[in-house]
N, CA, C and O atoms as a DFTB+ gen file, in Angstrom:
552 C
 N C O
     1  1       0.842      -1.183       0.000
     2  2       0.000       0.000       0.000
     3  2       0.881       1.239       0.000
     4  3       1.793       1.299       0.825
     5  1       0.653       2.375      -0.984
     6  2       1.039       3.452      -1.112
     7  2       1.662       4.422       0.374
     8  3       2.711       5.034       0.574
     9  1       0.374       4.165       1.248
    10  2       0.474       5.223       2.458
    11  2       1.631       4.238       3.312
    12  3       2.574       4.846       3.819
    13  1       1.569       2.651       3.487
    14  2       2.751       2.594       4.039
    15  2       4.188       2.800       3.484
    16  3       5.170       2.476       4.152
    17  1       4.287       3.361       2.209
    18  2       5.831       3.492       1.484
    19  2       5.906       4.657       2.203
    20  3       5.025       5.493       2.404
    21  1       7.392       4.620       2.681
    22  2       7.925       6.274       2.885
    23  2       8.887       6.629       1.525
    24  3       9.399       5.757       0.823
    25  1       9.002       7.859       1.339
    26  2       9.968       8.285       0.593
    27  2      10.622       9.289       1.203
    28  3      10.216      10.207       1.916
    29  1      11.478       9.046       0.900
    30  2      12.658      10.317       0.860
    31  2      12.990      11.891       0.081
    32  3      13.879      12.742       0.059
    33  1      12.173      11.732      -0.282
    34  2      12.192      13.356      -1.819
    35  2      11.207      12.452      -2.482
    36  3      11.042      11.258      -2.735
    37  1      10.510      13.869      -2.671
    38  2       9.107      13.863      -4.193
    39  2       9.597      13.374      -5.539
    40  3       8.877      12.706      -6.280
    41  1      11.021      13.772      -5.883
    42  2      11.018      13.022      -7.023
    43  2      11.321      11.183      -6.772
    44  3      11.965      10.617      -7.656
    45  1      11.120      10.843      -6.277
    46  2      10.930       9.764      -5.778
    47  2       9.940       8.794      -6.301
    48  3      10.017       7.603      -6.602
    49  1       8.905       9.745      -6.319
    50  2       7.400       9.385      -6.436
    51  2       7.376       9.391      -7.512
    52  3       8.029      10.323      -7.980
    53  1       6.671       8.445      -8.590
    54  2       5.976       8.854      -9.691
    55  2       4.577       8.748     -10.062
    56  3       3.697       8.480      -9.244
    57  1       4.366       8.963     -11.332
    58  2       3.053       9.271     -11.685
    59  2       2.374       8.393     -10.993
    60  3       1.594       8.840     -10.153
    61  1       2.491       6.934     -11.163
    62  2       1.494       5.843     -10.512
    63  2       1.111       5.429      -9.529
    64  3       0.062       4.810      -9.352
    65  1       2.436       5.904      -8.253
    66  2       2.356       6.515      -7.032
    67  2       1.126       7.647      -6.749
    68  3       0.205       7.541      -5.939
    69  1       1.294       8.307      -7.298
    70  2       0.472       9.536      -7.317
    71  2      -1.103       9.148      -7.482
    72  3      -2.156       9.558      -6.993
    73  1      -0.659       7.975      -8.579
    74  2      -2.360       8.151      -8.938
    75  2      -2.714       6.645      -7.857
    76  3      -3.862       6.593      -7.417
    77  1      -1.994       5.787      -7.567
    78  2      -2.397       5.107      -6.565
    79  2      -2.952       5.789      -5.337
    80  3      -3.639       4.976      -4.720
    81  1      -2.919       6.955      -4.750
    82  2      -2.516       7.838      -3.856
    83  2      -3.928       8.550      -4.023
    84  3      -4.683       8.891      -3.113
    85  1      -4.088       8.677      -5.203
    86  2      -5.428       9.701      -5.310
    87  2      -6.982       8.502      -5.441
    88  3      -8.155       8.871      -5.496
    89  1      -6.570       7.338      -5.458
    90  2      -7.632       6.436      -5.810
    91  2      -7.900       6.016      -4.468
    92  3      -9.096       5.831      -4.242
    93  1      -6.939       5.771      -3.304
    94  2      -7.186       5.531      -2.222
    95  2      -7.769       6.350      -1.576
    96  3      -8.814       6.024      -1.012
    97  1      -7.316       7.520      -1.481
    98  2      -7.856       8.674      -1.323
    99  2      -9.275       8.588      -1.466
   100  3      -9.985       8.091      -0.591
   101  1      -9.693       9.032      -2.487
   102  2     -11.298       8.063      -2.987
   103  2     -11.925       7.576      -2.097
   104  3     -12.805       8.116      -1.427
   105  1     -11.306       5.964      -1.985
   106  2     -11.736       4.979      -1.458
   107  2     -11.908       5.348      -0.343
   108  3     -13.007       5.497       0.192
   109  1     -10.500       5.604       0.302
   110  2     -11.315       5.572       1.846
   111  2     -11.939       6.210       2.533
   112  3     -12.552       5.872       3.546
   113  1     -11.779       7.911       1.705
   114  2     -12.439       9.179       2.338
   115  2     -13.479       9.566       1.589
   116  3     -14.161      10.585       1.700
   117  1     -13.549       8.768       0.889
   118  2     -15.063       9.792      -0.186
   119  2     -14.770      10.618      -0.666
   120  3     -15.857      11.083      -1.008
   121  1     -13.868      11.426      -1.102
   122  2     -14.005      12.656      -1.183
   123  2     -14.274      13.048      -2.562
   124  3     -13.933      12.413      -3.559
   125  1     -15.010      14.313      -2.528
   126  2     -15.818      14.553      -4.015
   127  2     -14.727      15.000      -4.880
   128  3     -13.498      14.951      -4.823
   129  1     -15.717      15.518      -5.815
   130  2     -14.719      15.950      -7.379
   131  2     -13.780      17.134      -7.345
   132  3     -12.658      17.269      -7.834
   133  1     -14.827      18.277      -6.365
   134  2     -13.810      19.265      -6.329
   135  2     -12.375      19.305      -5.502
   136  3     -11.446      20.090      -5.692
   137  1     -12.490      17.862      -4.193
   138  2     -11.464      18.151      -3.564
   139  2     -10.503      17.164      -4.166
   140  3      -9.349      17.093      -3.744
   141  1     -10.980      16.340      -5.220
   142  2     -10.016      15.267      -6.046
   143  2      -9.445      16.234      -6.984
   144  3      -8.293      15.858      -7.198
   145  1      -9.670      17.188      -7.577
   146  2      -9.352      18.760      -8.332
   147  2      -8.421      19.178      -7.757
   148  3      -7.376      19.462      -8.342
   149  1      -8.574      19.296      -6.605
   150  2      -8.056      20.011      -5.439
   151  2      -6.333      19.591      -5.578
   152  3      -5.273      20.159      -5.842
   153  1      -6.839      18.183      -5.206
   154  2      -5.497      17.816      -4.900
   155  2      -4.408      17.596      -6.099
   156  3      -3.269      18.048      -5.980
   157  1      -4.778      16.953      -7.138
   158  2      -4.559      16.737      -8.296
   159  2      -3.565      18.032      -8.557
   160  3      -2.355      18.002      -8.330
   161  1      -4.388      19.344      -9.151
   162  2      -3.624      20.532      -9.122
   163  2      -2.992      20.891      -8.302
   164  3      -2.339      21.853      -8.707
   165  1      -2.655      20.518      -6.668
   166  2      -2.043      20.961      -5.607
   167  2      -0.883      20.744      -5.889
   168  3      -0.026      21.622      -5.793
   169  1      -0.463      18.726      -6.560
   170  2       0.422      18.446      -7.020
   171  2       0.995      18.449      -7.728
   172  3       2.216      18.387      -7.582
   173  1       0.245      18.543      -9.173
   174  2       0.796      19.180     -10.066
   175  2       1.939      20.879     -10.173
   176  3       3.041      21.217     -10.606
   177  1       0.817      21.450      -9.502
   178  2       1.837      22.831      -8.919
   179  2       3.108      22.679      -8.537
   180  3       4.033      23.309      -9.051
   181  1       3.244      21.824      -7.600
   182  2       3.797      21.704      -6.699
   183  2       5.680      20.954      -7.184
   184  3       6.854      21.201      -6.908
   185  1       4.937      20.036      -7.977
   186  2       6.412      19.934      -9.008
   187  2       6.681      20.511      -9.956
   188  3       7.842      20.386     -10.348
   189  1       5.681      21.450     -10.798
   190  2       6.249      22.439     -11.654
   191  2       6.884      23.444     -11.076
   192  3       8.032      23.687     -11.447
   193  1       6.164      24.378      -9.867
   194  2       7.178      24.809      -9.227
   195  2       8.442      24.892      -8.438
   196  3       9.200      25.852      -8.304
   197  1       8.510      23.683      -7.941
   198  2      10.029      23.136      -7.201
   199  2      10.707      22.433      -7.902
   200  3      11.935      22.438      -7.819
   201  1      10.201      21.865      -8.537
   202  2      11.307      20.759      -9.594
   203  2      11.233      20.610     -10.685
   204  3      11.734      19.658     -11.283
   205  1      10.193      22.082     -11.504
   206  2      10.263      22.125     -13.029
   207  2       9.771      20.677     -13.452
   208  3      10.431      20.024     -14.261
   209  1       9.051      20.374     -13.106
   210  2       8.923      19.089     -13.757
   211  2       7.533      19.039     -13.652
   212  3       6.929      19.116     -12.583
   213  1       6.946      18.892     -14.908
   214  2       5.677      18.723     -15.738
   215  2       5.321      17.204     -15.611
   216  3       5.804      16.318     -16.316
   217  1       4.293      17.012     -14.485
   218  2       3.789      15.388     -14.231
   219  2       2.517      15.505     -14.892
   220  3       1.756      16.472     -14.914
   221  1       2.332      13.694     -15.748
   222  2       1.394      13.519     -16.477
   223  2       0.303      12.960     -15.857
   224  3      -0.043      11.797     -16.061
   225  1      -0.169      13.595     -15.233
   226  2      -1.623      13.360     -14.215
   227  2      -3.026      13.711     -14.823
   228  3      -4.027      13.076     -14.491
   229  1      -3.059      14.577     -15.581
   230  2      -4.296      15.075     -16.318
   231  2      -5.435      14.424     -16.278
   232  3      -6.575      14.877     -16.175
   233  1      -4.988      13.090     -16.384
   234  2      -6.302      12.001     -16.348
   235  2      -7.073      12.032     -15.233
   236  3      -8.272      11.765     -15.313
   237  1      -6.236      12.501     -13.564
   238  2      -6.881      12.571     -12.754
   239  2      -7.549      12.629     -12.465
   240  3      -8.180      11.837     -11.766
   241  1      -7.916      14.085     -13.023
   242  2      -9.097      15.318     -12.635
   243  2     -10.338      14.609     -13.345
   244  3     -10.493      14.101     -14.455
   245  1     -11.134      14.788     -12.257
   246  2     -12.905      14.588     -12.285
   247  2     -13.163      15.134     -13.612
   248  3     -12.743      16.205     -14.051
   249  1     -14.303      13.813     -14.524
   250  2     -14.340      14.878     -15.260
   251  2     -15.900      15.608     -15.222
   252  3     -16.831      15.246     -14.503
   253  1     -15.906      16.399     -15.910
   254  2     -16.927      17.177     -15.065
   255  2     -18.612      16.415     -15.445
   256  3     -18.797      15.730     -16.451
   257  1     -19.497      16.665     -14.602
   258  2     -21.102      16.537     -14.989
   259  2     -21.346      17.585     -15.551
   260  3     -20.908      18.731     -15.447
   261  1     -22.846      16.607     -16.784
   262  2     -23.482      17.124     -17.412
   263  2     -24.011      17.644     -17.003
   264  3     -24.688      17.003     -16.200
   265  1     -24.346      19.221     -17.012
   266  2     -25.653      20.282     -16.473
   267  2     -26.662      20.220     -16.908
   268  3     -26.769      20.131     -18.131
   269  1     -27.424      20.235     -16.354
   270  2     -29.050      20.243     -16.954
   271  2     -29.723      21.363     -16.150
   272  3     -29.451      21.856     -15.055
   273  1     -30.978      21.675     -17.318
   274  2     -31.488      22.912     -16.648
   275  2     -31.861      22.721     -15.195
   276  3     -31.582      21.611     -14.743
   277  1     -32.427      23.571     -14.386
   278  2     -33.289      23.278     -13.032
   279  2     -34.818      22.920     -13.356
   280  3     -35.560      23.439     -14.191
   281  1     -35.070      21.892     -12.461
   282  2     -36.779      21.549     -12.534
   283  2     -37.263      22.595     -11.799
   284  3     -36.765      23.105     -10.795
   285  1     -38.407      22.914     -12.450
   286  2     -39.116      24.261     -11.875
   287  2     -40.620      23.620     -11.767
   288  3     -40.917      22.775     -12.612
   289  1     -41.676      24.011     -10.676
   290  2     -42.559      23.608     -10.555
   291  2     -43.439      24.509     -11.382
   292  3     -42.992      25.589     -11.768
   293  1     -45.045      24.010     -11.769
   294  2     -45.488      24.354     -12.537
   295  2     -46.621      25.629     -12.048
   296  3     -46.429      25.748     -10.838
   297  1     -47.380      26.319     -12.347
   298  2     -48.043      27.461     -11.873
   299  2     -49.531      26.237     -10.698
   300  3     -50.223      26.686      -9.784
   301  1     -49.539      24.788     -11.212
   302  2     -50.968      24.560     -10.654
   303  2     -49.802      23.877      -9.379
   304  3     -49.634      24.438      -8.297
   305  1     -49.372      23.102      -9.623
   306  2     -48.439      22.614      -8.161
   307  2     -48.076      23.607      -7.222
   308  3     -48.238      23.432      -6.014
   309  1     -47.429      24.995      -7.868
   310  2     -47.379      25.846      -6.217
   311  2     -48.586      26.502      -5.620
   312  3     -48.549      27.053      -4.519
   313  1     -49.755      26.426      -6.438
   314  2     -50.859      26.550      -6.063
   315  2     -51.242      25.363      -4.953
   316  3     -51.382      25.779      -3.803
   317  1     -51.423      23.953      -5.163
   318  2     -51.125      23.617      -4.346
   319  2     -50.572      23.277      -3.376
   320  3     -51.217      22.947      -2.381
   321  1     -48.915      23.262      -3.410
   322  2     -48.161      23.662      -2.436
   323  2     -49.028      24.791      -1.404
   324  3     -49.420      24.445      -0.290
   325  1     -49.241      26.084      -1.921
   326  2     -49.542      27.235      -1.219
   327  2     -51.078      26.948      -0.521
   328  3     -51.395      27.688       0.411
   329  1     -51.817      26.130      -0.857
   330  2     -52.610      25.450      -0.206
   331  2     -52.695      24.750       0.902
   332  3     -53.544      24.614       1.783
   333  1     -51.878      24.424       0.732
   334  2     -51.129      22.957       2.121
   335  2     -50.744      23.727       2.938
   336  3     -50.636      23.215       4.052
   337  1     -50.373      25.188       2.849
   338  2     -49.097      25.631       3.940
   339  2     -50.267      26.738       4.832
   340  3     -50.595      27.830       4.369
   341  1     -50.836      26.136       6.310
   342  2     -52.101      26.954       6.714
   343  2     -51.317      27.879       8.229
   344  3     -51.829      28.548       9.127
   345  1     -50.040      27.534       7.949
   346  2     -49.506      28.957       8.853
   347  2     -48.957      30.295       8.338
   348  3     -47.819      30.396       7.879
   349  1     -49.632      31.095       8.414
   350  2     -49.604      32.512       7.909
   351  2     -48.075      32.794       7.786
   352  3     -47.537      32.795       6.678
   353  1     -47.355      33.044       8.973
   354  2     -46.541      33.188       8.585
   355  2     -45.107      32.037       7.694
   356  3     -44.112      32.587       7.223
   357  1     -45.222      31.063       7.650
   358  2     -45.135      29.835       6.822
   359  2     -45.316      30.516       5.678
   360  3     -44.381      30.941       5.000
   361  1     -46.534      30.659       5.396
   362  2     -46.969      30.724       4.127
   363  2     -46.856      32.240       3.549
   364  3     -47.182      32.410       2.374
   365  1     -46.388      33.403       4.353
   366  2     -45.549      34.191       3.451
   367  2     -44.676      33.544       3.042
   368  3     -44.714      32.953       1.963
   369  1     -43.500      33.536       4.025
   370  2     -42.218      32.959       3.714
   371  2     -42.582      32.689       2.323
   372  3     -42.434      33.613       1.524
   373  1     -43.106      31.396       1.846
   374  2     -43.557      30.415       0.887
   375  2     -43.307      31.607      -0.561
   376  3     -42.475      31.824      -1.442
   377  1     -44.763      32.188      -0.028
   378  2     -45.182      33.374      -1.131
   379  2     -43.467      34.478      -1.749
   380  3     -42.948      34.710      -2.841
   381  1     -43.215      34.789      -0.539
   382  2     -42.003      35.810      -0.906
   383  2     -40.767      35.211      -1.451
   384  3     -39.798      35.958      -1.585
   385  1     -40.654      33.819      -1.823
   386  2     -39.630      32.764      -2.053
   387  2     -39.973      32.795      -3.678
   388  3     -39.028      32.728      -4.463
   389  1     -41.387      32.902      -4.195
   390  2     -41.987      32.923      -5.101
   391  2     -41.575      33.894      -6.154
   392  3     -42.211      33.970      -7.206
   393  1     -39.547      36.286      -4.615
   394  2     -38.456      37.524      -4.680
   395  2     -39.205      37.830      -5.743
   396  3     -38.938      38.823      -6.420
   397  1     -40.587      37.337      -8.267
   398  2     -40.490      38.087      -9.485
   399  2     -38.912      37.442      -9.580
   400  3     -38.179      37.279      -8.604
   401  1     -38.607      37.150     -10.844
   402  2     -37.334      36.600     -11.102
   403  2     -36.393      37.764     -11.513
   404  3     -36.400      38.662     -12.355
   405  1     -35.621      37.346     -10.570
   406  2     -34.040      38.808      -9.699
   407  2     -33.412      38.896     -10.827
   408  3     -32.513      39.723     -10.673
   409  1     -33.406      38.284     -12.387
   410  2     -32.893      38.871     -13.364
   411  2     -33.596      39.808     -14.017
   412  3     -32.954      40.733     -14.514
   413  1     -35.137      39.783     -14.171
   414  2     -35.637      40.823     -14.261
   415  2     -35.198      42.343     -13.771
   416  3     -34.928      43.345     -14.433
   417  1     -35.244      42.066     -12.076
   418  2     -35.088      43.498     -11.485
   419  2     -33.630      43.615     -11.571
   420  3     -33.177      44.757     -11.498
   421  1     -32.826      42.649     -11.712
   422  2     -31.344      43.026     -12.039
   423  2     -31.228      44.383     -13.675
   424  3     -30.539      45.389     -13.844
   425  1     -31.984      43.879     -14.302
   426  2     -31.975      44.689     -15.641
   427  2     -32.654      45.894     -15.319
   428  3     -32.153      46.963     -15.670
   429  1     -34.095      45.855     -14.487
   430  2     -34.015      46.918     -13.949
   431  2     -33.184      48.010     -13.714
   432  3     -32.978      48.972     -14.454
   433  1     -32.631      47.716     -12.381
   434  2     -31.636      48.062     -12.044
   435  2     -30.178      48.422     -12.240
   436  3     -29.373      48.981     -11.496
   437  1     -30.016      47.608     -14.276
   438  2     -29.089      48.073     -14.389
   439  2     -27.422      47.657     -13.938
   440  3     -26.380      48.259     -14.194
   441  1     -27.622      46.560     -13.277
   442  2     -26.783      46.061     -12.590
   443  2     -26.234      44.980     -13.465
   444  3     -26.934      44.384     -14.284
   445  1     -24.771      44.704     -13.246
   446  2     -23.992      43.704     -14.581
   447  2     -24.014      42.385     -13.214
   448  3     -23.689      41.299     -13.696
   449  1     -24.264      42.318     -11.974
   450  2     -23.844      41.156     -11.730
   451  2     -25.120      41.068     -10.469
   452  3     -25.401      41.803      -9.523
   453  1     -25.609      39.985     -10.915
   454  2     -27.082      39.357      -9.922
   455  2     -26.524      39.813      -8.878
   456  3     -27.257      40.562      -8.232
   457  1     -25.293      39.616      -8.377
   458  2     -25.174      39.525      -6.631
   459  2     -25.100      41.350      -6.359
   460  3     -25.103      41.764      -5.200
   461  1     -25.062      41.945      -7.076
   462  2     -25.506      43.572      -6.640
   463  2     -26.610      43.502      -6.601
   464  3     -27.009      43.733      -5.460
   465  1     -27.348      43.299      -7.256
   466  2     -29.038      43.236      -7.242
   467  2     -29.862      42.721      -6.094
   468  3     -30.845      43.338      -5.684
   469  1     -29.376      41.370      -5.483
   470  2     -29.559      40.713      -4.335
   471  2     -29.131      41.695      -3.279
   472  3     -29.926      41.782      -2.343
   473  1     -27.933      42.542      -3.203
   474  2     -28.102      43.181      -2.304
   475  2     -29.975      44.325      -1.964
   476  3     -30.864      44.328      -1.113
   477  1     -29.639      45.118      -3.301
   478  2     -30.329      46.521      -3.006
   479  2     -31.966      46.097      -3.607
   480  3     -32.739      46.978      -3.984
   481  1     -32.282      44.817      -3.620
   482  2     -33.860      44.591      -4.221
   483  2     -34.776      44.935      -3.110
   484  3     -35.960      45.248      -3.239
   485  1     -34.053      44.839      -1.915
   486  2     -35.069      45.476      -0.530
   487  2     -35.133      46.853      -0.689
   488  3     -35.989      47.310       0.068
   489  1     -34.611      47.668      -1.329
   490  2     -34.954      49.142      -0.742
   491  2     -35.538      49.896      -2.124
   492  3     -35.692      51.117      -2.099
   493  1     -35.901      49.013      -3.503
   494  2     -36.316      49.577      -4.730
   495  2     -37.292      49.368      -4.844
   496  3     -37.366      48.173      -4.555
   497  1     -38.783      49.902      -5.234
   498  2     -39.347      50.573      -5.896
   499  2     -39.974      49.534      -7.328
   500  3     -40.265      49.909      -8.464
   501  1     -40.028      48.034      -6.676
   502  2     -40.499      47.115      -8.217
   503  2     -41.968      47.622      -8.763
   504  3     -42.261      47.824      -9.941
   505  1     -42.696      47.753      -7.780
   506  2     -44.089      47.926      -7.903
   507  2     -44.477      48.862      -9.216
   508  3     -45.401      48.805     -10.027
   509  1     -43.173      49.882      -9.023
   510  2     -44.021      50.904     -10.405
   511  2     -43.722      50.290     -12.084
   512  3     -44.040      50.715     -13.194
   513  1     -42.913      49.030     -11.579
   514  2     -42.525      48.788     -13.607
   515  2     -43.868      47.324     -13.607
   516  3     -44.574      46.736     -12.788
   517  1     -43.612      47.305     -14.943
   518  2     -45.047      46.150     -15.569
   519  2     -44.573      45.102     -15.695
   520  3     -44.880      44.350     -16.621
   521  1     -43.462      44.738     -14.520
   522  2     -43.341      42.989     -13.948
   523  2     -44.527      42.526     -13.190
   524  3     -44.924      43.163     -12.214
   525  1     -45.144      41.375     -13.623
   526  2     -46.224      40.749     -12.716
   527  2     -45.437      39.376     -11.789
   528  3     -44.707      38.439     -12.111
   529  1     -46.122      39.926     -10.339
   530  2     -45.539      38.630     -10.074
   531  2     -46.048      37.078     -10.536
   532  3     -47.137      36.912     -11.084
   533  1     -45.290      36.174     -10.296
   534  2     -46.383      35.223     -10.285
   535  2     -46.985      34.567      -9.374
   536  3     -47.055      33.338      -9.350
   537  1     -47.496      35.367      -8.502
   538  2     -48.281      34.579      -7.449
   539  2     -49.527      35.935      -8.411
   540  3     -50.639      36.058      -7.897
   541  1     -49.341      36.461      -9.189
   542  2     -50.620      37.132      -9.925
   543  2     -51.393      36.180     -10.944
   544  3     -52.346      36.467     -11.669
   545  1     -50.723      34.971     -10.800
   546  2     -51.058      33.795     -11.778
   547  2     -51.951      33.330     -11.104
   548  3     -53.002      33.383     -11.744
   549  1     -52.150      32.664      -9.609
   550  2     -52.068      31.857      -9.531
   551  2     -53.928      32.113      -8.441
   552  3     -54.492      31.139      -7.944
């Protein structure tokens, strides 16, 4: 087993070491894609910068998942959702979760990056433009 070898200096180690090293890793800790990323590039760095030396690990790295859009519920399901939920305050919450979609008021607003918008959507003024929410659907 890898973890009982000691070495003496990194160049020591090679690629198959390495990748023995990252599979156990895996195995025994679970660990997800980004921290298998993680490490992968840690090492890689790590001998290009100290020992100029370009290791062929590439294969390592996770490769990435397919994205798919988000499932969005339909206008009659959060109707019933919003049915089910008979504590008032519950069932704002519910309703106000429902924010008009924050890219809208981002354009509003004028703003190049959602997370400005998320700040200042509490203190603007949506009511006067001809966004409907959709709890006006429903």
């Amino acid at each position: 087993m890898l973890s009982e070898r000691k070495f003496s200096h990194p160049l020591e180690m090679k690629e198959t070491d390495i990748e023995k090293y990252l599979f156990w890793k895996i195995e025994k800790h679970h660990i997800g894609a980004s921290y298998q990323r993680l490490i992968v590039a840690s090492i890689d760095k790590f001998y290009l910068s100290l020992f100029n030396t370009q290791l062929n690990i590439k294969h390592l790295y996770p490769h990435a998942k397919n994205k798919s859009l988000p499932v969005y519920l339909t206008t009659r399901e959060v109707s019933r959702l919003m049915d089910g939920v008979t504590n008032l305050k519950h069932k704002c919450i519910v309703q106000l979760l429902y924010g008009t979609d924050i890219r809208y008021i981002q354009i509003l607003l004028g703003h190049k990056s959602v997370y400005t918008t998320e700040i200042y959507t509490h203190i603007t003024d949506i009511a006067q433009s001809k966004i409907k929410s959709p709890l006006d659907l429903l």
